[in-house]
C-alpha positions in Angstrom: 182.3 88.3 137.8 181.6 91.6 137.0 182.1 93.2 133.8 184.0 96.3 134.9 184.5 97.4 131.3 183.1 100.9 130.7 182.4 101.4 126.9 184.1 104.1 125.1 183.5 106.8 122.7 183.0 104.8 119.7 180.6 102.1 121.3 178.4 104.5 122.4 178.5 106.1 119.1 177.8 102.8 117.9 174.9 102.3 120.0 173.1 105.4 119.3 173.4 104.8 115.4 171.7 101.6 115.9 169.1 103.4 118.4 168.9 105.9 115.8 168.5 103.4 113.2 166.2 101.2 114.7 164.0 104.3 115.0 164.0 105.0 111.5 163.0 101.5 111.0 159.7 102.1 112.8 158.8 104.5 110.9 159.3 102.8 107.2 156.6 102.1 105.2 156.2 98.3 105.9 154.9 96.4 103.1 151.3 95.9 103.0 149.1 92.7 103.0 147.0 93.5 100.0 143.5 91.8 101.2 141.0 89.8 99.3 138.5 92.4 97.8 136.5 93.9 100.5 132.7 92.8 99.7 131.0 96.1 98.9 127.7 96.0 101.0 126.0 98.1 98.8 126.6 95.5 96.0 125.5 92.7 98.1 122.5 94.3 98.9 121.5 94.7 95.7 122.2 91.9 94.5 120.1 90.1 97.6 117.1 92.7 96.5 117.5 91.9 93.3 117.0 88.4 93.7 114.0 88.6 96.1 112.7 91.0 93.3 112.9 88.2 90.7 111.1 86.0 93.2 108.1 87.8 93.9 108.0 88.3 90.0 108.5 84.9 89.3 105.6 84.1 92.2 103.5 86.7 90.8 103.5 85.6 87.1 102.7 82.5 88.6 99.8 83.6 90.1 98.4 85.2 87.1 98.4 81.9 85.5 97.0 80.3 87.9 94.5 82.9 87.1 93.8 83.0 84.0 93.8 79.6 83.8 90.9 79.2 86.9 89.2 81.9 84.7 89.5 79.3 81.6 88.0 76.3 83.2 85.0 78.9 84.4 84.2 80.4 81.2 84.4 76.8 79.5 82.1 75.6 82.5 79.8 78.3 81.9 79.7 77.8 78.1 78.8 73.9 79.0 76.4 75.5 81.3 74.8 77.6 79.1 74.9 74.8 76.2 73.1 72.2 78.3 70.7 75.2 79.0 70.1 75.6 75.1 70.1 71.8 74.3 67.2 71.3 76.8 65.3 74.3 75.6 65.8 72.8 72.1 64.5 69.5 73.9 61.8 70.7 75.5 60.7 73.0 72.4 60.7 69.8 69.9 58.8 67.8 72.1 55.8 70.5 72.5 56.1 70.9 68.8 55.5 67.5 68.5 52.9 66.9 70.9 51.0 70.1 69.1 51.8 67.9 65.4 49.9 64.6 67.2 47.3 66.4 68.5 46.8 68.1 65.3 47.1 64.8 63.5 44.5 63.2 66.2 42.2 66.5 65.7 42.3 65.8 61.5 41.5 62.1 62.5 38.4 62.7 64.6 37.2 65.4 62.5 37.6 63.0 58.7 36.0 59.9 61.0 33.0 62.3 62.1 32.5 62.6 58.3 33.6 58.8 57.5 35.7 59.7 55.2 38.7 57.9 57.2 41.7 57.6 55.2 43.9 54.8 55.0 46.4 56.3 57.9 44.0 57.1 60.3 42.8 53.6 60.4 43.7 52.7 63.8 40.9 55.3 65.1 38.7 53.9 63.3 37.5 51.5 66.4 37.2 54.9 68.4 
């Protein structure tokens, strides 16, 4: 069945107010979706520099230690060094000094036994 009926005046008024308001509709300001914050870039950049900066300090200060602590155990090592050095000079120097007091002492021996006035210390070159 066909629907024979032709609208009138005031449906087609009707219609065109709807038309008319459904245009008007479109062009409302529809509420907006307020977004999470929008990551600045810029901010994460610098934050990500930031920290890289605070590694390479933290690696560096690190290394400095490391340093000056290698450059401790050297300078102690070297002072050991130069001790041991100074010991075995001291070494070395007391047993010339003593070799130069027996051969004095053997010298002052000899020479009192050539006159045979030997004296009571130097007896054991007496048989010499």
């Amino acid at each position: 069945m066909k629907n024979n009926k032709l609208p009138d005046f005031s449906d087609r008024l009707a219609a065109a107010a709807d038309a008319k308001r459904a245009m008007a509709a479109r062009f409302k300001p529809k509420p907006t979706v307020v977004a999470e914050a929008i990551p600045d870039r810029a901010a994460i950049k610098a934050a990500e520099l930031e920290t890289v900066r605070a590694a390479r300090a933290a690696e560096k200060e690190a290394a400095k230690l490391a340093r000056a602590q290698n450059e401790e155990v050297l300078r102690k090592a070297k002072e050991a060094a130069e001790l041991a050095a100074l010991e075995a000079k001291r070494a070395e120097r007391k047993e010339w000094k003593q070799g130069l007091k027996q051969d004095a002492q053997s010298r002052r021996a000899d020479r009192l036994a050539a006159y045979g006035r030997l004296p009571a210390s130097a007896e054991q070159y007496d048989d010499a």
